[in-house]
N, C-alpha and C positions, 0 to 999 in steps of 0.2 A: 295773678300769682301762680294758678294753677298752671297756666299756657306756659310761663317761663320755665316751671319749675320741667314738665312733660321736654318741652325744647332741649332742658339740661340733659334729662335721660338719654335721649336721641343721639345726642352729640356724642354723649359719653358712651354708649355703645357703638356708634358707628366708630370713634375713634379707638374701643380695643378691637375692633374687626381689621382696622388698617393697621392697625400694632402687627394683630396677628398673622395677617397675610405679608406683614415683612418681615417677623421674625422667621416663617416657615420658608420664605423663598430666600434670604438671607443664608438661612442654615443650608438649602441645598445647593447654592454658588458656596459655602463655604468646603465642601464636600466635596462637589465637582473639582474645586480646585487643585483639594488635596489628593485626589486621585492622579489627575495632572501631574504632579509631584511626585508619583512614584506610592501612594499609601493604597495599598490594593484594600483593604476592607472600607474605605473612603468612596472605592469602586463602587464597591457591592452597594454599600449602603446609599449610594444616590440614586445607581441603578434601580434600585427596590424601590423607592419614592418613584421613579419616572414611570414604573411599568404598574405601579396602585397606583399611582395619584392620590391627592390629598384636599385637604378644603381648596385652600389656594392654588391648588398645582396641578397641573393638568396631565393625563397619560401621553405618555413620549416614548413608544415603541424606540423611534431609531434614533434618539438620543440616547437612550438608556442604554440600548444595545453597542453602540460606542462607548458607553465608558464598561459596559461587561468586557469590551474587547480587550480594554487597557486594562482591566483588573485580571483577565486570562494571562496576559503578558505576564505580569507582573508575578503569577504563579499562582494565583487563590485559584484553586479548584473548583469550586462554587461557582464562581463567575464562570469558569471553563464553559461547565455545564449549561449555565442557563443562555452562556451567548452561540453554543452549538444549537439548543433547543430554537433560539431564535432565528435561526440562518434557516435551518429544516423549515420552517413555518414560509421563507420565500420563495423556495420554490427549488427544483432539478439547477437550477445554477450554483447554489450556494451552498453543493454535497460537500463538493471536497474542502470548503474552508469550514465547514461542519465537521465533516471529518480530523478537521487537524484540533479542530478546539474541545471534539470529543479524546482527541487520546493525549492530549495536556492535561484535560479531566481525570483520565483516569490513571496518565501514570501519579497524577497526585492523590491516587485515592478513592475518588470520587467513584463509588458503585455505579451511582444512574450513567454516570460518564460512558464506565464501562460494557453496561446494558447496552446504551443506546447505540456504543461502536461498534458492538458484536453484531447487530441487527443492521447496523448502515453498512459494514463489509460482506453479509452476507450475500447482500440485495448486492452488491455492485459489482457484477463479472470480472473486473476487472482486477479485482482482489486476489493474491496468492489465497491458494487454503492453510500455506502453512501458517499467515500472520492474521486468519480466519480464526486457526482454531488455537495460537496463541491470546488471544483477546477472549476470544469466547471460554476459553478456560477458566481463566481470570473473574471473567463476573458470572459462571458454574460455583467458582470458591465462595464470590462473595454471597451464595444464596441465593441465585436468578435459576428458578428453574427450566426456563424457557431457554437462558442460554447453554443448560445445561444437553436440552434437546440438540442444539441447534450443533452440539460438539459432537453428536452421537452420527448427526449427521454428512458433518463434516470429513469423520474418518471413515466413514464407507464412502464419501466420494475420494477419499485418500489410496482408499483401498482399489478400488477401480482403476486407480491411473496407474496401480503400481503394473507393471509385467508378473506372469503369472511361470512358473517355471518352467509351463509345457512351452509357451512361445521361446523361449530359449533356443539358440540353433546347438544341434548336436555334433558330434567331432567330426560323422559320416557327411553332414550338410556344410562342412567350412569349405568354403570357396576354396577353390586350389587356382594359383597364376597359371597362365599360359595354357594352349592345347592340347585338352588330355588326350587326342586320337598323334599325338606327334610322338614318335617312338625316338627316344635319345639315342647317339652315336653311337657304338661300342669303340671304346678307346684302344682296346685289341687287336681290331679288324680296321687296319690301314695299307698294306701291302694288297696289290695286285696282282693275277696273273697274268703272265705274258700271253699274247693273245696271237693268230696265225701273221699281222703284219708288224711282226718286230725283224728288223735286218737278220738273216743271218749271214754267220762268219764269212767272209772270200774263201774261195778254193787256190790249189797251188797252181800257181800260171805255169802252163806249157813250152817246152824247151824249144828250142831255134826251130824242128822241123817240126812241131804243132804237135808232139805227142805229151804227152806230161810224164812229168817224170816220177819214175818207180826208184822207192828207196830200198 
């Protein structure tokens, strides 16, 4: 009696352990689906289950991080964040799709978005300073004092590129065309003097016996 009655416990716990590991993976296919579908917080919340894990559910870096992608899509901000957080984690390849899902983050809001973008533009040369220190202003407002540094920064390298007024050329240094040692025509002086071999006039020819003649 006893052995059947211990048997029945056994059973009956092993069978809410399989209840419960189907109700838990049940719920995160229903989840995943719905994100599928276009429900961004469906996103979030599967993604969150794959990146803890649960009794039943194992951690899923890069499952999770695909449905964070589709829940960025879709405009949760949150998701932005955490799926830029994850790209940074792979490595120098996966800057600039980091970068794109940190400033979806943050035009939605999202301060960490904004943090993290001000510091991934800094670091990458590549960056203008003017969309440097538009970002870094932004999470300065929202209470980052690091990026608040990072803007102080920013305008004296702004400051530096600008020309300084002594490098200015002055009106005496403006290039002038053509040769300055070439002395222009004078439009006055165009007539000539005659010079010793210009013709002159005939004389009066001489009369039959070869005298010339007196007027």
């Amino acid at each position: 009696m006893r052995a059947a009655l211990l048997i029945a416990v056994v059973l009956l716990i092993a069978g809410g352990l399989a209840l419960d590991r189907f109700v838990q993976q049940l719920r995160l296919k229903k989840t995943a689906y719905a994100c599928q579908d276009g429900n961004g917080a469906a996103c979030m919340a599967s993604a969150t289950t794959l990146l803890n894990g649960a009794r039943w559910i194992s951690v899923d870096e890069v499952r999770a991080n695909a449905l964070l992608k589709k829940g960025c899509e879709l405009g949760l901000s949150d998701a932005c964040l955490k799926h830029g957080e994850l790209l940074i984690e792979e490595g120098p390849d996966a800057i600039d799709e980091a970068a794109q899902a940190f400033v979806k983050g943050c035009e939605g809001g999202e301060t960490e978005a904004c943090i993290h973008l001000c510091g991934l533009l800094f670091a990458l040369p590549d960056s203008g300073l003017e969309q440097q220190a538009d970002v870094c202003k932004k999470a300065c407002a929202m209470g980052d004092e690091e990026s608040c540094t990072l803007v102080a920064r920013i305008s004296e390298m702004q400051a530096q590129e600008e020309p300084s007024p002594e490098d200015a050329p002055s009106d005496d240094e403006v290039e002038v065309e053509g040769d300055p040692d070439e002395v222009a025509p004078d439009d006055g002086a165009g007539a000539l003097e005659p010079d010793g071999d210009t013709e002159a006039a005939p004389e009066d020819p001489p009369d039959d016996h070869g005298e010339p003649v007196v007027e």
